[in-house]
N, C-alpha and C positions, 0 to 999 in steps of 0.2 A: 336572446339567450334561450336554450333550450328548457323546458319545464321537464322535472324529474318525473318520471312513470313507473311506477314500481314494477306493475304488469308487466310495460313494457323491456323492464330488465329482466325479469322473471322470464318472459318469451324469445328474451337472448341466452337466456342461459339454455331453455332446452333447446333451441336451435344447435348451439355449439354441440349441447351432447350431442346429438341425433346425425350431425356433422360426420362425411366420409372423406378419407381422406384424399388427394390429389392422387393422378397417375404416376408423375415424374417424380423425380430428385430434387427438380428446382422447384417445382411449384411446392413440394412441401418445404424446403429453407423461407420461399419464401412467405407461407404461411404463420411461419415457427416466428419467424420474424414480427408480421405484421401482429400475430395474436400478444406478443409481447410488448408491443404498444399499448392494446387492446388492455393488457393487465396494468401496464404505467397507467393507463388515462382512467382506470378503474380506481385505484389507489388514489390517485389525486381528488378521484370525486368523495371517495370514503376522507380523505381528508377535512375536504370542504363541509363535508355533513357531520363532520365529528365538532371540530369547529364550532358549526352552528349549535349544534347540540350543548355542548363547552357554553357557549355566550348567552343559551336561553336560561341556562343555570347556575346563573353565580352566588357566589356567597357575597357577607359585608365586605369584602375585600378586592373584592372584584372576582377572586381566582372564581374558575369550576368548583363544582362541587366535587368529592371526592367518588362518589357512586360514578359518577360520567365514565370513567375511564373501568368501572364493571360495569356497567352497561355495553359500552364499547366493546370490550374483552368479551362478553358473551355473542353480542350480535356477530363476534368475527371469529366464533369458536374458539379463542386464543386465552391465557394465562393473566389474572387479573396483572402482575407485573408487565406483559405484553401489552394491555389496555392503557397502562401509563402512560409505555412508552410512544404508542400510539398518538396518544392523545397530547401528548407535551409534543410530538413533532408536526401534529395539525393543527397546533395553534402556531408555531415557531414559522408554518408554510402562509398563515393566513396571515401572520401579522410583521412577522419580522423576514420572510425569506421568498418573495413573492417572484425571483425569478424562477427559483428552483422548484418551485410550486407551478410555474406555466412549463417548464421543461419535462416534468414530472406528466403531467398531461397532456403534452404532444408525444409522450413516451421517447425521449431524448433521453432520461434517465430510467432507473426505477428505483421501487421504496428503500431498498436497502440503501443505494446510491443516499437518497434523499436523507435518509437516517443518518448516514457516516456525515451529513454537510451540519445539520440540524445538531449534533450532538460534539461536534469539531467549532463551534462556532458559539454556541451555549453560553460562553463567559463574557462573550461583548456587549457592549451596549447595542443599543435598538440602531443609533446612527451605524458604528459600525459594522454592526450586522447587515445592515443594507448595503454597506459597500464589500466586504466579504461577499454577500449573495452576485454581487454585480460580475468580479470576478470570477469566482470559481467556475461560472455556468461557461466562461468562454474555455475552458481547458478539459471539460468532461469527455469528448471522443476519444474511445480507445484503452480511457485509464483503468484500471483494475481497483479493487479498493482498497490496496498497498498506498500505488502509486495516488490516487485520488486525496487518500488521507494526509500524506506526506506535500500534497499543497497544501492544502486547506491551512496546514499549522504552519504553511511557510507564509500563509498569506496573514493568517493571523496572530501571529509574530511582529509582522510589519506595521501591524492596524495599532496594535496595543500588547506591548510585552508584559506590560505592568500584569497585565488583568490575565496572561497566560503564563506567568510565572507564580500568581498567586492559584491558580488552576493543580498546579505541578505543586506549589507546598501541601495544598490540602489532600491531595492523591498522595503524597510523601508519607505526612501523618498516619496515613491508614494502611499502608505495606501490613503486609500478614502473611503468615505461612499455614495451611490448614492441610490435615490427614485426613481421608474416610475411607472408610473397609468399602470397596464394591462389592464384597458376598461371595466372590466368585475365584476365589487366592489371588487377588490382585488387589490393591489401595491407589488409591489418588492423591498424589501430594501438589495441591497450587500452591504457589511464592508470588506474593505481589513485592517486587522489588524495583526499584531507580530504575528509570531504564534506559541510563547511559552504562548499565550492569550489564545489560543482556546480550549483545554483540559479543562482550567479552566469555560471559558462561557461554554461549552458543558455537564459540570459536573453539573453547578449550575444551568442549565436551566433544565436536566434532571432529579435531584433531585428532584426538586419545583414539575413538571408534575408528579413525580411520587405518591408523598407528595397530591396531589390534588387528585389523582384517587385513594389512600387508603383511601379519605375521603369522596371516591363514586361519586366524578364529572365523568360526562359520555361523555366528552370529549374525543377524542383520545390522544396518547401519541404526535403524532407530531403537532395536534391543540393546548396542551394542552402550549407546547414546546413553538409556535411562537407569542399565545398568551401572555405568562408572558414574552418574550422578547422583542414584541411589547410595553408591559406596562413598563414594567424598561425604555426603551429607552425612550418612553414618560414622564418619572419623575413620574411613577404611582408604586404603590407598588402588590407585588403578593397575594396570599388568607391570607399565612403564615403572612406576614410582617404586614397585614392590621390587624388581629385577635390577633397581640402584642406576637405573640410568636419567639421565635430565632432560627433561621435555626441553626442547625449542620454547622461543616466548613465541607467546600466541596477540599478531599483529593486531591493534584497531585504528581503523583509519579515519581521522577526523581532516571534513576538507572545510578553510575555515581562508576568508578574505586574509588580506595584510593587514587593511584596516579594524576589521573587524576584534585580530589578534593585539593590536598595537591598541584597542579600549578607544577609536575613532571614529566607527560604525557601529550599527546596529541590526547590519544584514545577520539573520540567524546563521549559523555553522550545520554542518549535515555531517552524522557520525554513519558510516557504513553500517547497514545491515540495520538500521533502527530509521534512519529520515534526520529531519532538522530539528536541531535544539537551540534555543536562546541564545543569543553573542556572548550574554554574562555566565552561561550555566559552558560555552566551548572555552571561554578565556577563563575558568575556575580550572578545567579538565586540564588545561595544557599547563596552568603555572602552579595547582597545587598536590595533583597526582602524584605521591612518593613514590609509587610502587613502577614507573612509567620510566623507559629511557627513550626520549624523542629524538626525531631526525626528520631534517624538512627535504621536501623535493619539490619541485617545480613542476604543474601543470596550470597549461593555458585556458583562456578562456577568451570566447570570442563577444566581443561587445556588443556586439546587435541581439544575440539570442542568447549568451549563456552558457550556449555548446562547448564541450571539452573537446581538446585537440591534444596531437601527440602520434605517432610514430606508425609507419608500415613495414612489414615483413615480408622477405624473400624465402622464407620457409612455409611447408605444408603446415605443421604444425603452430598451433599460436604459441609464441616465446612467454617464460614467464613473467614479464614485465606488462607484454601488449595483455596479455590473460588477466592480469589486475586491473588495468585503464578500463578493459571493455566491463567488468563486473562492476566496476566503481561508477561506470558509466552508465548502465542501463539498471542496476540497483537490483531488480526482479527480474522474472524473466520476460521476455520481450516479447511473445504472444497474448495479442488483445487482448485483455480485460484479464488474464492471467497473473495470480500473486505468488507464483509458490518461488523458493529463493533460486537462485541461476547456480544449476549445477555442471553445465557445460557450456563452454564457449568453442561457438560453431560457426561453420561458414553459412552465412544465407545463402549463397549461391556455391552450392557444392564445386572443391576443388577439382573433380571430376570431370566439371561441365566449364574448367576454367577458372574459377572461383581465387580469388587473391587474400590471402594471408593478410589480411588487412583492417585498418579503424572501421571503414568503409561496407566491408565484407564479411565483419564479425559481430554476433549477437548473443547475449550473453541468455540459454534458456535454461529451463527445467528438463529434467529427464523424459519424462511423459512429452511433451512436447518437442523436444528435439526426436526423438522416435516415430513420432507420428508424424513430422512434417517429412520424412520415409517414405509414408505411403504412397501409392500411386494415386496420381491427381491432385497433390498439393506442390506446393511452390513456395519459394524466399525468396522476393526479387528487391533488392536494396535498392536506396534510392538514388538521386542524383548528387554527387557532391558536393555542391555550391548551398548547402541549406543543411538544416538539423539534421543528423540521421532516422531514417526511416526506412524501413522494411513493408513492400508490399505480399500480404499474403491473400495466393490463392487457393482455394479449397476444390474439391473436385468438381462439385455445380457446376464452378465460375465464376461462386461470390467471392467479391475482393473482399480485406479488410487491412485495414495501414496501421502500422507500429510505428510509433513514435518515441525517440528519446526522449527521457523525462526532463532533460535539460540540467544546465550546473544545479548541483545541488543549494549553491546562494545564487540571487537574483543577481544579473550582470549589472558592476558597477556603474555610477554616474556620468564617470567620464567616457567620454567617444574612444578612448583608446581598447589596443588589447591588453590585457591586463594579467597578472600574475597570479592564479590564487597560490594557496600555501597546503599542501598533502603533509598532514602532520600523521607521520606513521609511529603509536603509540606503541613499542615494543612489551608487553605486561609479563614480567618473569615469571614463570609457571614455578 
């Protein structure tokens, strides 16, 4: 093992500043690259020395002392609340998460990464924390930390629901709504609310914006958005309501086993737009929801991987049914490491160049992202049909990177067959 040099990191640092940068394109991706290792395997060791720091100073209790994590906070210029959080995730790397702590230092991950597993994983015991760590570290290429997040609580659901539903009452307890004047004619309103809530407010607030700007308001979508939930929350009504006409119900979609529905299982449920929730908190949602007119449909699932199946099209346009399967499918958007929610569904291989109307040949992106894979020098090259979907993209360099489906949103059942899940389309009457 290597002995720490203080100097000697001192004399990497002014090296880097002093550092010119490369002639080409690829040599700087690929320096972008490699430096970002460089800051994973930095992080790991500020781990390790926090750690130590942590163990030379305990109280009668064993914990650190409270000063550690301002110590900490200061030595990394950061917010004594940032030294906590620091310091409860290099002890969680040292003691309880020791792959994601050697990933973290090969730069396979980074802090934030490390942060989302450490603090996604918080409520289990020490055994199962080690098996959680086992797992997550195989499914890290590629994810975003939407997607990333959205395992972890599927894995840890699995480990122990008890101890993550006791997680979700204490977060329950503390919902709040708070106001603050920013100074500036603008205020801040946070809502911590349930968040089998927020699909629903995020649907029927998006709706309304949308509904206003096919009626030519020259509004943005995100003014239009905090506008009409300014007015609700005020007791005010939006353009629609005020003009006596009736909103549509505004759809949420809960995809949830047979078993799991029938109280047999205990594979988590995945509600659209929010990730996986509890089998007890999906089977509460579907049998005690007043407000809810349900309707089941049938989508498959393949037993090997998990993967959603379902239908191709002979049109340019995506139909609006396949336009659901691929958002329902791909969840975020589908460019690596990318969380923002999928606001178009496009062909990876432009119908221009041939491109098929297809499961296959559709990805569900972001705006910014679907625009930019435009430019000249990029690419969407889908994958081979016989396996999960995946999209390879190339960048102008000629660096690849591979998009992966997130996979069913429950783990594929026990048995070797293909299996049925259940699309329970929650109509909510606006």
């Amino acid at each position: 093992m290597n002995r720490l040099d203080t100097d000697a990191l001192r004399a990497l640092v002014d090296d880097l500043a002093l550092t010119q940068p490369p002639a080409t394109d690829t040599e700087l991706i690929d320096q972008v690259e490699a430096l970002e290792r460089v800051k994973s395997a930095a992080c790991a060791l500020q781990a390790t020395l926090t750690a130590g720091l942590a163990t030379l100073r305990p109280t009668s209790t064993g914990k650190p002392q409270a000063s550690v994590s301002n110590e900490i906070a200061l030595a990394r210029r950061e917010s004594p609340h940032v030294g906590q959080r620091k310091t409860t995730l290099a002890l969680a790397l040292a003691h309880d998460l020791p792959t994601t702590h050697l990933a973290l230092a090969r730069g396979d991950l980074n802090e934030n990464r490390a942060q989302i597993i450490a603090d996604e994983t918080a409520q289990l015991s020490h055994d199962d924390r080690l098996k959680a760590d086992a797992e997550i570290t195989k499914v890290l290429d590629g994810l975003g930390d939407k997607a990333l997040t959205n395992k972890i609580r599927r894995i840890v659901l699995m480990l122990d629901e008890d101890a993550a539903l006791k997680r979700r009452r204490k977060a329950m307890a503390n919902r709040h709504l708070t106001g603050r004047d920013l100074g500036d004619g603008t205020a801040k309103i946070t809502a911590i609310v349930p968040d089998i809530m927020l699909p629903t407010i995020m649907g029927s607030l998006d709706k309304a914006a949308a509904s206003c700007r096919a009626a030519g308001d020259e509004r943005t979508r995100a003014q239009l958005t905090v506008d009409i939930a300014a007015a609700r929350l005020a007791g005010l009504t939006d353009a629609d309501a005020a003009n006596g006409k009736s909103q549509p119900p505004v759809a949420v979609q809960l995809l949830v086993s047979a078993e799991t529905l029938l109280g047999d299982d205990s594979t988590p449920g995945h509600l659209a737009g929010h990730g996986p929730i509890p089998a007890s908190v999906a089977r509460h949602l579907v049998a005690t929801c007043e407000a809810t007119r349900s309707t089941l449909r049938r989508v498959f699932a393949m037993p090997q991987d998990g993967s959603l199946v379902t239908m191709e099209s002979a049109q340019r346009l995506f139909p609006p049914d396949l336009r659901a399967f691929i958002k329902l499918r791909d969840d975020t958007c589908r460019n690596p490491y990318c969380n923002s929610p999928v606001r178009h569904v496009d062909h990876a291989e432009p119908a221009s160049r041939g491109g098929q109307t297809s499961v296959g040949n559709g990805q569900g992106v972001c705006e910014w992202c679907n625009y930019t894979k435009d430019h000249p020098g990029w690419r969407h090259q889908p994958g081979p049909p016989d396996r999960p979907h995946e999209v390879t993209v190339t960048t102008p360099t000629g660096h690849t990177y591979v998009s992966r489906e997130p996979g069913a949103p429950m783990p594929p059942p026990r048995r070797p067959s293909m299996v049925e899940a259940h699309f329970l389309e929650c109509m909510l009457i606006a």
